[in-house]
N, C-alpha and C positions, 0 to 999 in steps of 0.2 A: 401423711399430709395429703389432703386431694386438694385437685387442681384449682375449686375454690378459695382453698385458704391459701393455695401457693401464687396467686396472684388478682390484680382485679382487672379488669377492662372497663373506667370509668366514663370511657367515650368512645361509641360507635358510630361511624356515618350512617346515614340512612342510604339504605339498598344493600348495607351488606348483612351476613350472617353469623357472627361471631362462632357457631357451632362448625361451620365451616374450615374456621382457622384452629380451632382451640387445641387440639394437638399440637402443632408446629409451635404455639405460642406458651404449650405447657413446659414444652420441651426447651425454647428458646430461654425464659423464664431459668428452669431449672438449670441450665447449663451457665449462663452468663450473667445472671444473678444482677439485673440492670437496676438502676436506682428508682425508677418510677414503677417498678411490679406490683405496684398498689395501686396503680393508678393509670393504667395505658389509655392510651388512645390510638383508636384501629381508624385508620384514614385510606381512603384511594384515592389517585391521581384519575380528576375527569376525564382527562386525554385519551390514558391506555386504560384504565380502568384497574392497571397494576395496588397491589395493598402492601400498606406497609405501616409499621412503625416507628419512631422516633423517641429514642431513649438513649442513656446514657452506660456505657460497659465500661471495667476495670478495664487498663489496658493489660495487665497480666491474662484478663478472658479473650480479649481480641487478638495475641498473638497465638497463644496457647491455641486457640478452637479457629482461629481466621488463617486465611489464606487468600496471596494474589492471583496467586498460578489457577486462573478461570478460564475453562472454554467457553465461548459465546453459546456455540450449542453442544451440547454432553452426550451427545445421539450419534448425531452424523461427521462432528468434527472434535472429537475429544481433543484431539493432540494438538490444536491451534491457537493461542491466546488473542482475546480482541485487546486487553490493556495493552498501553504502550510502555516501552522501558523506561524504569527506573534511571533520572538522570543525573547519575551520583555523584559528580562535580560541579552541579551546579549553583552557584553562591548563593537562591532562594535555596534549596535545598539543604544547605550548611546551615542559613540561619534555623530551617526548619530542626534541626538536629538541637541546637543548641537552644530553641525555644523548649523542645523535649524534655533535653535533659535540668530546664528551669523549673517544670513542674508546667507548662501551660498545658491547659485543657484543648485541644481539640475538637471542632466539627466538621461536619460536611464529608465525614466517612460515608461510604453508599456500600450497602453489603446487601445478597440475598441469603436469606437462610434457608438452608437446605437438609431436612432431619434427617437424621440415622448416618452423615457422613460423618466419616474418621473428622475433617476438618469443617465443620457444617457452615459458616460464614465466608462465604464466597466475598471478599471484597472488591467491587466494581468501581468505585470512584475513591478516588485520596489512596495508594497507592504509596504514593512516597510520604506521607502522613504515618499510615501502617508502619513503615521502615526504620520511622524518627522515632516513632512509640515502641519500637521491638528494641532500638539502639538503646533509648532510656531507662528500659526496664533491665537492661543489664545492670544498670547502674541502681537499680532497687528505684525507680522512679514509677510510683505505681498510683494510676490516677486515671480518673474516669475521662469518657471521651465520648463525644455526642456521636451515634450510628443512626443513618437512616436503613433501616431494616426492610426485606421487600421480603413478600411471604408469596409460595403458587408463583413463579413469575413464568409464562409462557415463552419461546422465541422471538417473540415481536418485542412486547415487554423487554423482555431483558435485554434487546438491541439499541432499543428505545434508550433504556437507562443507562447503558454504556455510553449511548450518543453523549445525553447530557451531563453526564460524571464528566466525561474526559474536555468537551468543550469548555465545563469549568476551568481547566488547565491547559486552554488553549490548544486542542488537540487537532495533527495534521491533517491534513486533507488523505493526503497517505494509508493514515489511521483510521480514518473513514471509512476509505473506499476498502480498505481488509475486510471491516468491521461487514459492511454491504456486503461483499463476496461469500465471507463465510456462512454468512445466515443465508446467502442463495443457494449455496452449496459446494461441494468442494470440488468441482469438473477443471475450472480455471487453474487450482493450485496444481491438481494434478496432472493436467497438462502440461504447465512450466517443470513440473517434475520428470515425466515422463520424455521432456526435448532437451533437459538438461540445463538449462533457463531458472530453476531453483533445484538446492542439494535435493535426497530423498529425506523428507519430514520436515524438508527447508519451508519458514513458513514466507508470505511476504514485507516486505519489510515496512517499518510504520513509520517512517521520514526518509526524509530523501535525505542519499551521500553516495557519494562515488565507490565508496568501498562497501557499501550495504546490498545486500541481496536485491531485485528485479522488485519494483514496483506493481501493485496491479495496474496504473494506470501506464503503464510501460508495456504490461503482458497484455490488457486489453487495447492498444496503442497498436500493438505489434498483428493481433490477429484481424481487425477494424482495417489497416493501411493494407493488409494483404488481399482482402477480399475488395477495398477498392481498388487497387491496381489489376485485379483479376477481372472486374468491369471493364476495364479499359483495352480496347484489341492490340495486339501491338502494332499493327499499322496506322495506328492513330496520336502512337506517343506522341511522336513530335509537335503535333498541332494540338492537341488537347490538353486543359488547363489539369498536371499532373501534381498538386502541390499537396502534399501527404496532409493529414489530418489527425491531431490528439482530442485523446479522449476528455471528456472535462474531469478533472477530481473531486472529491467529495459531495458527490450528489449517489442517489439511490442507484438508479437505472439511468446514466447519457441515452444521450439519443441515439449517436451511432453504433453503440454500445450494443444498446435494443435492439436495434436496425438489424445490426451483424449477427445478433441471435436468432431473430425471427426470419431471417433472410436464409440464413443459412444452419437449419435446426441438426444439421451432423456435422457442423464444425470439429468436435472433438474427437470423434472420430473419421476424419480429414484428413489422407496417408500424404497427401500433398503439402498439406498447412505442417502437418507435423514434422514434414521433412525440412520445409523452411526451419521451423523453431530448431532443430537439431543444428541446422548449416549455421542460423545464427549463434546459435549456444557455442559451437565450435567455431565460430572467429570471435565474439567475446574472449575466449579458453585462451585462444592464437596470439592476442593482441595483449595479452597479462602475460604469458609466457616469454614473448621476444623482450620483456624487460626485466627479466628474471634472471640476476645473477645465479647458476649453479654452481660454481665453487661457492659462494658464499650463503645462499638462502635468500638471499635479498634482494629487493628491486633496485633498478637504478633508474635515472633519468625524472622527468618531470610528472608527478600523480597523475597529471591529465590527458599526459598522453596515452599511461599504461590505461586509465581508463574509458578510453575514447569512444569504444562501444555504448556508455553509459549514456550518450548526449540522446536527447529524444528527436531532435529531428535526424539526425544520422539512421537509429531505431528505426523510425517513423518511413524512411526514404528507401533503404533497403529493403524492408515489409513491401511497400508499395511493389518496388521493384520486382520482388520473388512473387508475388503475384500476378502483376503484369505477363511475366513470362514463363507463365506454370507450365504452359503447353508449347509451348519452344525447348525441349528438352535439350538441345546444345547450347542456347546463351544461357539457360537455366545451372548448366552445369560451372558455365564459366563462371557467372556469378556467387554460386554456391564454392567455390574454387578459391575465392578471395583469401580465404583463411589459408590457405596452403602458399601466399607469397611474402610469407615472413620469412626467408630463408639469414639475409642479412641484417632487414628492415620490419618493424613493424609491418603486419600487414596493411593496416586502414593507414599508414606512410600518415602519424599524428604531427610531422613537423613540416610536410608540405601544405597541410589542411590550415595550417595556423598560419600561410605565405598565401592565401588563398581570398583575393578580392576584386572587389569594382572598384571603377571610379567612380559610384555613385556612393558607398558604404561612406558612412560616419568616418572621424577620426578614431574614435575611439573601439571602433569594430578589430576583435581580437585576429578575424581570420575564421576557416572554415570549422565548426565542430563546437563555441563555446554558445553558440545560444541556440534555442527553439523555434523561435518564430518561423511565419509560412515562408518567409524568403527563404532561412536556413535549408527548411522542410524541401523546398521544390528544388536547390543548390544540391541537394544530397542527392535526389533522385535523379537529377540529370547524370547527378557522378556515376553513380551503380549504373545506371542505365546504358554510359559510355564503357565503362569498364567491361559491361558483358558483351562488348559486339565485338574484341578481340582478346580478352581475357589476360590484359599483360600489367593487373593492375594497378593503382593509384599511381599516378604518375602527374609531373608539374604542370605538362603541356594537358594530360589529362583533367585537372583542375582545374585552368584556367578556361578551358575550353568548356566544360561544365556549368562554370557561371557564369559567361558570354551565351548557351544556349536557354541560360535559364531565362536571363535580361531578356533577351530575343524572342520567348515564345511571351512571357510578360506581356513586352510591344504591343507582339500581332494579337495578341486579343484582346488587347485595352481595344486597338484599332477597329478590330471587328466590331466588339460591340458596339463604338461610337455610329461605324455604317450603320447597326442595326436599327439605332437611334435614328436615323435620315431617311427610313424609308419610308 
């Protein structure tokens, strides 16, 4: 049979080549055997200029020849996935199952084909779609299902179409910002690898939860607040507005983000920043550990405390901090030291932070460590910042005095700038 009579292309946009695609599409054709091979239509997206077609496969060919397990890029980051996880208790998700196994048709699968792979249908979008059609077909439920097919998809492209797959199913900001990283390249992951911040092949994680692997907007958070507190002299802490900074999520390139790359183009290899990452990676380590029953295997006490390290302005305040005093190598020490005063006690002391307020906080303010904001943010860094000038860690009188300095420099610079206004 030649590739005329094994299928037709009855619609091509104008500007493209069909001679260009017709392998991929002979191949595609012949392997998946889609219900319109007599009648395609070859389309591209004006945006990226990505091509694709839209037809319909047996789902016996989409599990057989598909696959979720995608790298965004198959170059530089094989071992990475941009899909986010499969959320398998979740009640859409269950109905999704049981619509499967009724016989419904399915669309809005987003796949790129990729010739001569063992599994050549990279599926990028629907996802848990895939899962319900692979569930049903155990059950002999064999039934075609609408595939938007992408043919050639370059790095952009294909980042492009992740974006919009996954936003159809509401996808994190988390997931984004992975998605961003990995197609820049893979310096950041490797970094958090290298300070012990993620396992080795740990990749980042694509939602937020206390018990999930480091954020990139946490790992970019973390190296951002170190290079601003390294701006700051430290004889100037006290009077200068020291309130740590997060990155924004889900956008391309933040700004301080940029800033902190362009500003400082040997970040990553930074014997300094990466000794930070390590001090923090090991009181993270310190603070899961002090709640670690060993006779039993088990944690005890309250999630949030063992998690404590995870809160972003805490992150945020320490970063600043280890910055601030790169070049004070004895508060440098103390404060990298913190993790060593778990002896009895948690080191970050999670149930003094929770007894930790103003008299200006809300009622409903938990105490020090459960939100983000720049109050939290600037509340931390007073803390670190007290702890390193005698290194006797977290302590009550410590705390309380922490956010009395933080109110106070607050004040004097509401105050200043009002003079500045008068002059």
């Amino acid at each position: 049979m030649t590739e005329s009579d094994a299928f037709h292309i009855a619609v091509c946009e104008d500007g493209l080549e069909p001679d260009d695609y017709i392998e991929d599409i002979a191949s595609l054709v012949e392997l998946f055997e889609p219900l319109e091979k007599d009648s395609l239509t070859l389309l591209k997206d004006h945006r990226t200029q990505a091509v694709f077609i839209e037809c319909h496969i047996p789902a016996s060919k989409i599990t057989r020849l598909g696959t979720t397990d995608v790298p965004l890029d198959a170059d530089a980051s094989a071992d990475y996935r941009a899909n986010r996880d499969v959320v398998a208790d979740h009640a859409a998700f269950d109905q999704m199952r049981n619509d499967a196994l009724e016989g419904r048709r399915f669309s809005n699968i987003v796949a790129e084909f990729v010739e001569g792979e063992e599994l050549p249908l990279k599926v990028i979008g629907g996802q848990h779609r895939f899962e319900a059609i692979k569930e049903a077909l155990e059950d002999e439920v064999d039934v075609e299902h609408g595939v938007k097919v992408y043919l050639q998809l370059d790095n952009e492209q294909r980042l492009d179409v992740q974006i919009i797959s996954n936003t159809n199913i509401s996808v994190s900001k988390e997931l984004l910002d992975r998605m961003y990283e990995t197609l820049a390249g893979a310096e950041l992951r490797e970094w958090c690898q290298r300070c012990g911040l993620l396992e080795k092949k740990q990749d980042f994680a694509d939602k937020p939860g206390r018990g999930n692997p480091i954020t990139v907007k946490e790992a970019r958070s973390f190296i951002c607040n170190y290079y601003l507190g390294k701006a700051v002299p430290s004889n100037e802490f006290p009077t200068r507005d020291t309130t740590p900074q997060l990155v924004d999520s889900g956008k391309r390139d933040p700004k301080i983000w940029k800033d902190a790359k362009q500003n400082h183009p040997d970040l990553w290899s930074d014997k300094k920043l990466q000794a930070a990452g390590k001090a923090f990676a090991a009181l993270r380590s310190a603070q899961m550990e002090s709640f670690l029953d060993k006779s039993t295997g088990k944690y005890k006490g309250p999630a949030d405390y063992r998690h404590k390290a995870k809160n972003l302005a805490l992150l945020a305040g320490w970063a600043f901090v280890a910055g601030c005093l790169s070049e004070n190598q004895q508060r440098l020490k103390r404060h990298y030291a913190l993790s060593e005063k778990g002896k009895s006690k948690d080191p970050l002391r999670a149930d003094l932070l929770a007894n930790g307020r103003h008299s200006t906080d809300p009622a409903n303010y938990r105490g020090l460590g459960y939100r983000s904001d720049p109050k939290e943010r600037g509340r931390f860094a007073e803390l670190f910042w007290l702890q390193a000038d005698k290194g006797l860690g977290i302590t009550k009188s410590g705390v309380e005095l922490a956010i009395q300095e933080y109110e106070a420099k607050q004040a004097n610079l509401r105050a200043k700038a009002m003079r500045e206004k008068l002059k």
